[in-house]
C-alpha positions in Angstrom: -77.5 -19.8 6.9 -74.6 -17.8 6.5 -71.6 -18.4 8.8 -70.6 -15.2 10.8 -67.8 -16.7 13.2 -64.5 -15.2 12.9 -61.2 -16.3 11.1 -58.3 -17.9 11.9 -55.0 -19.1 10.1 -52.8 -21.7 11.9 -49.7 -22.4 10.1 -48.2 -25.7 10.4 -51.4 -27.2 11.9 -51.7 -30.6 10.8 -49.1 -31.7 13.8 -47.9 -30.8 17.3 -48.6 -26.9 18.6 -50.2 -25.9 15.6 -53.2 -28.8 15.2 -53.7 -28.6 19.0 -54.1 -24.6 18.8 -56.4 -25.7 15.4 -58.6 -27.9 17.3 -58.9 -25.4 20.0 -59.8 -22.4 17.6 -62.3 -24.8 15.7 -64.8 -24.4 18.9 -65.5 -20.4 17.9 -63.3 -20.0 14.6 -63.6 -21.3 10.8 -59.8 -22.1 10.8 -57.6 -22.0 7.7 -54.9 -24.7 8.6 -51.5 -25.1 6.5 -49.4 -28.2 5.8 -46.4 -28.4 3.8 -45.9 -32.4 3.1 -47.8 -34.6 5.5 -51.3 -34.2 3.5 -52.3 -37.2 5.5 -51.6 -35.9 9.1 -54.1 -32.4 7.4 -56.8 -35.0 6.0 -57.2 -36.2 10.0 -57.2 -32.8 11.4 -59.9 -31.4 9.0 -61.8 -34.8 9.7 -61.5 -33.9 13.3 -62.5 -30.5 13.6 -64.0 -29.3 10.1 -60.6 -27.5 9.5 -60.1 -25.7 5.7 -57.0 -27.4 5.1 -54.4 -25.8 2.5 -50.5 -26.6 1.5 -48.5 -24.1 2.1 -44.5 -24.0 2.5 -43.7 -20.7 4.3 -41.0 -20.0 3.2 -42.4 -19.7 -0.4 -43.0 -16.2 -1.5 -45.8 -17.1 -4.0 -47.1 -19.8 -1.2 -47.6 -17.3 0.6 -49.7 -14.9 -1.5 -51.5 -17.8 -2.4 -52.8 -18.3 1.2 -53.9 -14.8 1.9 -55.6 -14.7 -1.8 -57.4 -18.3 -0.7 -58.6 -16.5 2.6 -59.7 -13.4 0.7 -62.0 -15.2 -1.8 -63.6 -18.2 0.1 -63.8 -15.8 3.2 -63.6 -12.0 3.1 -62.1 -11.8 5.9 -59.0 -12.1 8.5 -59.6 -12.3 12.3 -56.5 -14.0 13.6 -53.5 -15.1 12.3 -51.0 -17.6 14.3 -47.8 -17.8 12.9 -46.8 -21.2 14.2 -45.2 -23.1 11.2 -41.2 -23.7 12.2 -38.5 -26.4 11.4 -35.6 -28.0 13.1 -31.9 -28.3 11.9 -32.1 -30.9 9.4 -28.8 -31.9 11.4 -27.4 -30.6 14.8 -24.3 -29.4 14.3 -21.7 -27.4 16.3 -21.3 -24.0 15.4 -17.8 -25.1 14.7 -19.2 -27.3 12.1 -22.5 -25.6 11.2 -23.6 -25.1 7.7 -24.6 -21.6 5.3 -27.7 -24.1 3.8 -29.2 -25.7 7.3 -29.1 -21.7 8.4 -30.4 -20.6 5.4 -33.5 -23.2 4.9 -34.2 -22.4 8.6 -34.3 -18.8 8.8 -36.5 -18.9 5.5 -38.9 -21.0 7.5 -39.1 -20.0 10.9 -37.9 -16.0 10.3 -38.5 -14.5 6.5 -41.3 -16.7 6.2 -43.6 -15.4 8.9 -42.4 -12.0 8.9 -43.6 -11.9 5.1 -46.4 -13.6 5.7 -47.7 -11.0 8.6 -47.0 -8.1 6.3 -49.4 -9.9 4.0 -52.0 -10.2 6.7 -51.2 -7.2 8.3 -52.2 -4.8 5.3 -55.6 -6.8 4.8 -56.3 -6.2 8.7 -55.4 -2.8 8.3 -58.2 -2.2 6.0 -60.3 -4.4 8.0 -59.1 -2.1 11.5 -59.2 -4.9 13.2 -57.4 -8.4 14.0 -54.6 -10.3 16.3 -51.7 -11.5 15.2 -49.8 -14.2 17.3 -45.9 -15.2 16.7 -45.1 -18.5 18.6 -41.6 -18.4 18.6 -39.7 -20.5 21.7 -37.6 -20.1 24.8 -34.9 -20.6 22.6 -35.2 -16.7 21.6 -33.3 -16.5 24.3 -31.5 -19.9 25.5 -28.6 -20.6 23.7 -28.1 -24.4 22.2 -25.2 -24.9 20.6 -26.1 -27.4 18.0 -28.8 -25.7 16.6 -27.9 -22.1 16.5 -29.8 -21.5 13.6 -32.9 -22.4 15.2 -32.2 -20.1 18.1 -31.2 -17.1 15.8 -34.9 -17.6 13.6 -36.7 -17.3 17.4 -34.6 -14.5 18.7 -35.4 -12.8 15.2 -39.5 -13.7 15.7 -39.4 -12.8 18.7 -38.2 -9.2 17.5 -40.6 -9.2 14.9 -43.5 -9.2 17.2 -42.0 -5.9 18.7 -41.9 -4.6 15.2 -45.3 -5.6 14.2 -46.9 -4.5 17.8 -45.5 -1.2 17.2 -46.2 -0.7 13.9 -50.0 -2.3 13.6 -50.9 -0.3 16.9 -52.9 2.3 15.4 -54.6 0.4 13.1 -56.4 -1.6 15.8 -54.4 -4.7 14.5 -53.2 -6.2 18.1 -49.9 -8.7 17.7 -48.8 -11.5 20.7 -45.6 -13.3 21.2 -46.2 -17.0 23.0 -42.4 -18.8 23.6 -43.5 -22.2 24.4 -41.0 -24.6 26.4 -40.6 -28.5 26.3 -43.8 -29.5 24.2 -44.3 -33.0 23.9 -44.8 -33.4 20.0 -42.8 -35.0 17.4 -40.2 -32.6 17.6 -38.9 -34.0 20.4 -39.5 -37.6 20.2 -35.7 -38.8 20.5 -35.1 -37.2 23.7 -38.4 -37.1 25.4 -37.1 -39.2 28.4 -34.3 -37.3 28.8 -36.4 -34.2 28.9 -38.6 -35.7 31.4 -36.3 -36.3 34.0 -34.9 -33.0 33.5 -38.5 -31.8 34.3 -38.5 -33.3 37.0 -35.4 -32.6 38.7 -35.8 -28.9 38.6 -35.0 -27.7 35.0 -38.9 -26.9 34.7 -40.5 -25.2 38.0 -44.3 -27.0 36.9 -42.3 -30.6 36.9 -43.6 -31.9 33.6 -43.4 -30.9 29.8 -45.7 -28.9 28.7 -48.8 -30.4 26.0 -50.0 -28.4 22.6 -53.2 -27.5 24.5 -51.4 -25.9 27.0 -50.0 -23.3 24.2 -53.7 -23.6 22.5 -55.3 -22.3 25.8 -53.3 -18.7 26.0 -54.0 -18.7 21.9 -57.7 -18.8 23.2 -56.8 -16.1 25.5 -55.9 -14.0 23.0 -58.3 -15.1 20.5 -61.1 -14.3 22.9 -59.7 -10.4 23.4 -58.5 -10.8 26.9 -55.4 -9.4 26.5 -56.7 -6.6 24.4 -55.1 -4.1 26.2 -51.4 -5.1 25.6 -50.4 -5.6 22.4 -46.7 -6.8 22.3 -47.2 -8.7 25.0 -45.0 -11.7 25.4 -46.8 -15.5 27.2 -44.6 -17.9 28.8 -45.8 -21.2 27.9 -42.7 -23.2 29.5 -43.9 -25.0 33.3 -41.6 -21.5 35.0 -38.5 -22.4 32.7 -38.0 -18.6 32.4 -38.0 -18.2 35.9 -34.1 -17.0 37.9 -33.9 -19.0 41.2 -30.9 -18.9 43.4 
């Protein structure tokens, strides 16, 4: 029997957001998951949830083209791409003391990469007249840390891409979403979890708790599912009320 669900690519889904937004998608999709190194970490999601696995570095131009050529052939089709693959500094730094090659491998990964990789995706959905696109960038498009300003520059600069993409894709049907996740507990954040938590719960986050991957994988499925159809551009907060002003 021939499989008629849709499509999905997840970047960077063999840990954290992206493999819980994977294993979400896997209910309704056939995903297309990427890895760069951790083939072992892709072997257990695609055990899990039946994922097409693939390694892919972002930030590689011909990487890239590969994926969307992979897609094309096995599949024939694009339904949703989430552009969730992103980096840390290699070393937090003050911007004092920053370094030209931490920015540059982290804009190539978290900024040139998916921006690339959408105008890939974007033409084939073009054709198609249909798809989603979905950017998750962070709420450190706008927070400012001073030890990893690269990192906040590449989501500031995502974050403007999914204006640019929502604008442009418009009237080819082709639908783009912007989710800025908070405090996730993954990997990412291992060494300071505690510290996080008690921030949590003293205030810095409304909800009182981090946040989970499935927490960012449920407004995925929101989008995925066409329930925000109607408002393309539109930007989820996926953060426990971080983004929130209180006097």
């Amino acid at each position: 029997m021939t499989d008629s669900r849709p499509v999905a690519i997840v970047t960077g889904a063999s840990r954290g957001i992206g493999r819980g937004i994977a294993l979400e998608l896997a209910r309704t999709h056939r995903v297309i998951g990427t890895y760069r190194g951790r083939r072992d970490a892709a072997e257990s999601l695609q055990a899990e949830c039946g994922a097409d696995i693939v390694q892919c570095d972002i930030s590689s131009a011909a990487d890239r083209l590969a994926l969307i050529e992979h897609a094309r052939s096995r599949y024939g089709r694009l339904d949703l791409l989430v552009n969730n693959a992103g980096i840390a500094p290699r070393e937090r730094l003050d911007l004092l003391e920053a370094t030209e090659e931490i920015f540059d491998e982290v804009l190539a990964t978290n900024l040139k990469g998916p921006y690339f990789l959408t105008q890939l995706a974007a033409r084939w959905m073009a054709e198609q007249g249909a798809g989603r696109i979905v950017f998750v960038t962070s709420i450190s498009a706008y927070t400012a840390s001073l030890n990893r300003g690269e990192y906040c520059i590449s989501k500031a600069g995502l974050s403007m891409a999914v204006q640019l993409w929502a604008a442009r894709l418009a009237r080819h049907g082709v639908l783009v979403f912007e989710i800025r996740p908070g405090i996730i507990e993954t990997d990412m954040i291992e060494k300071v979890r505690q510290a996080y938590e008690e921030k949590a719960r003293s205030g810095l986050l409304p909800q009182g708790r981090l946040g989970t991957p499935a927490d960012v994988a449920r407004q995925v499925r929101a989008i995925a599912e066409g329930l925000l159809d109607y408002g393309t551009g539109t930007v989820l907060n996926a953060d426990g009320g971080f983004h929130l002003r209180t006097l």
